[in-house]
Legacy VTK file of the C-alpha trace (Angstrom):
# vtk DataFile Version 3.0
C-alpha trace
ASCII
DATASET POLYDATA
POINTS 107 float
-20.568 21.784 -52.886
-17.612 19.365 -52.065
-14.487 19.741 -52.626
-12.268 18.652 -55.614
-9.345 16.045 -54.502
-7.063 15.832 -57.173
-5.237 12.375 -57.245
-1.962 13.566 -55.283
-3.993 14.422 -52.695
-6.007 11.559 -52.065
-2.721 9.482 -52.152
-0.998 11.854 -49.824
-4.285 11.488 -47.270
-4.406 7.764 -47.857
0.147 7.694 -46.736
-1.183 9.848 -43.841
-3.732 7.656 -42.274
-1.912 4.615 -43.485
0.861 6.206 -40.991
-1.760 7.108 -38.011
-2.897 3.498 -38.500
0.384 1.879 -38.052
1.192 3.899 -35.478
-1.838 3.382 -33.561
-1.008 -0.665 -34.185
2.085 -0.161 -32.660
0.936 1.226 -29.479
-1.677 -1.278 -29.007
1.113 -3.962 -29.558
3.315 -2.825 -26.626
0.279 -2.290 -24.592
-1.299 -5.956 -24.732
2.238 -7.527 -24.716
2.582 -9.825 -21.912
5.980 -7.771 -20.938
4.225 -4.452 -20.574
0.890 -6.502 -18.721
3.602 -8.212 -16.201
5.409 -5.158 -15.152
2.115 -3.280 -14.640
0.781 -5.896 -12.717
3.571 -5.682 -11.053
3.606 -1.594 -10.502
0.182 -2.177 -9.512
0.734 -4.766 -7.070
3.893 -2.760 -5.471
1.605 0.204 -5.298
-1.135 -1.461 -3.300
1.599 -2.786 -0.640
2.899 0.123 -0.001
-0.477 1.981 0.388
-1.181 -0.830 3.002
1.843 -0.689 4.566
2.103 3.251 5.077
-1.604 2.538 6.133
-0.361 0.019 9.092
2.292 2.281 9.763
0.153 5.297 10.459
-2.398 2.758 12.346
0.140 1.536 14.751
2.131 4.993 15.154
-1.724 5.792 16.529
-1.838 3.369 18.674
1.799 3.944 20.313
1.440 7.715 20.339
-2.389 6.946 22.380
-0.684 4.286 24.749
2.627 6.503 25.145
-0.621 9.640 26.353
-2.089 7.144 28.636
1.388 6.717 30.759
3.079 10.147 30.226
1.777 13.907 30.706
2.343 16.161 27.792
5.246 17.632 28.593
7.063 14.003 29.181
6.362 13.314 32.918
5.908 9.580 33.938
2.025 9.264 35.531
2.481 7.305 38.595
-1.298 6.392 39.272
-1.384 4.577 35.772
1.923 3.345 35.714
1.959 1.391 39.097
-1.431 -0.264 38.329
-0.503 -1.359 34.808
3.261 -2.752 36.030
1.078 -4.661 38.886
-1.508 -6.403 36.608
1.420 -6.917 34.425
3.446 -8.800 37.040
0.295 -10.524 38.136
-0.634 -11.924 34.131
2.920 -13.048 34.170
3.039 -15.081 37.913
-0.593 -16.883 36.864
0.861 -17.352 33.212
3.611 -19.454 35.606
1.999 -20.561 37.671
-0.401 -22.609 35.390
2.878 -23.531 33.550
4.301 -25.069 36.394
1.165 -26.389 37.272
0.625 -28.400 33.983
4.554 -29.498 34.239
3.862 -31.391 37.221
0.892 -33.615 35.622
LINES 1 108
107 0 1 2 3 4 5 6 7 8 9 10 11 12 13 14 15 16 17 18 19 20 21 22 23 24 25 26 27 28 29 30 31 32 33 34 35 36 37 38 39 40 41 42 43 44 45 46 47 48 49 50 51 52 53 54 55 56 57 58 59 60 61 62 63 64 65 66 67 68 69 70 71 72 73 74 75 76 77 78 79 80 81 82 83 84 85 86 87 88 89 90 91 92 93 94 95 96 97 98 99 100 101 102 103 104 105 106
């Protein structure tokens, strides 16, 4: 069988949800205003650079820490044989880079 309601009670249940509906109003009003979308666009947006930019930072840390293990032992000691070949072709980019500068001044 159901239960009996007496009148009270039905009011009081009908205050109650009354309540839970305004409330849940409420919360759906702060969430679609534009205030609340903006800032977490915003939170959104900030979160996403940083991600990429602690991404790039790892990325080129990598990259230093695997060019740094090309020119120097582990324990810190400068390689000669790499060194001396790289600071040659480096010297030699530079003089043709000249070079062709100089080259193109003069036409």
């Amino acid at each position: 069988m159901s239960e009996v309601r007496t009148p009270a009670q039905i009011e009081a249940e009908i205050a109650r949800r009354r309540q839970d509906l305004a409330a849940t109003l409420d919360e759906l009003a702060v969430r679609v205003h534009p205030v609340t979308i903006a800032r977490d666009t915003k939170a959104k947006a900030v979160s996403a650079v940083d991600r990429t930019v602690g991404q790039a930072y790892v990325a080129a840390n990598r990259a230093v820490t695997r060019a740094r293990a090309q020119f120097v032992t582990d324990e810190g000691a400068p390689r000669p044989e790499r060194i001396i070949p790289a600071a040659v072709a480096g010297v030699a980019l530079i003089a043709a880079v000249a070079g062709l500068s100089m080259r193109a001044r003069r036409r």
